[in-house]
N, C-alpha and C positions, 0 to 999 in steps of 0.2 A: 743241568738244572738241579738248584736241590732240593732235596726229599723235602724241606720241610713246606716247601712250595703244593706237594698233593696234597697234603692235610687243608692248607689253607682252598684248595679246588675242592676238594671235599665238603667241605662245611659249605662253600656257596652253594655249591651242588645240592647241598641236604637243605638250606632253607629255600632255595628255590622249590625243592621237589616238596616240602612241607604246605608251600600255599597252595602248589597245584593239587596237590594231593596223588602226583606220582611217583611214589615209594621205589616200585618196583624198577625205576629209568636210574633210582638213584645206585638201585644195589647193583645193575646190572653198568652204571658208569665207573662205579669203586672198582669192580673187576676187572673192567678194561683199562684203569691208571691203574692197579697192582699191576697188571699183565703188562702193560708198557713199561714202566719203573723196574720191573724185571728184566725184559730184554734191553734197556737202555744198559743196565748194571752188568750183564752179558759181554753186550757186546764193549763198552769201554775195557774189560778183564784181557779182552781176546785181543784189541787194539795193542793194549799194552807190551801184550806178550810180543805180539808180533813187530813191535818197534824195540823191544830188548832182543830179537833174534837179528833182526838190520846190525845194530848195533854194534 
């Protein structure tokens, strides 16, 4: 998926969480897509290696 896909989940996120007025659902959803868009980035690195060691 690409990154520029969370930005656009972000903003829905952020005006959804605007009308309800749950801020805090919003900061603590942005952490968990950093945190997943991380190990996503992880693990394709580790993938990789490991198909250049087949190789």
């Amino acid at each position: 998926m690409k990154s520029y896909l969370y930005g656009v989940y972000a903003l829905i996120i952020a005006i959804v969480s605007m009308f309800t007025g749950e801020m805090v659902t919003f900061i603590m959803l942005g952490f968990i897509l950093i945190s997943l868009q991380n190990i996503h980035s992880t693990l394709k690195k580790i993938l990789e290696v490991n198909q250049k060691k087949i190789d």
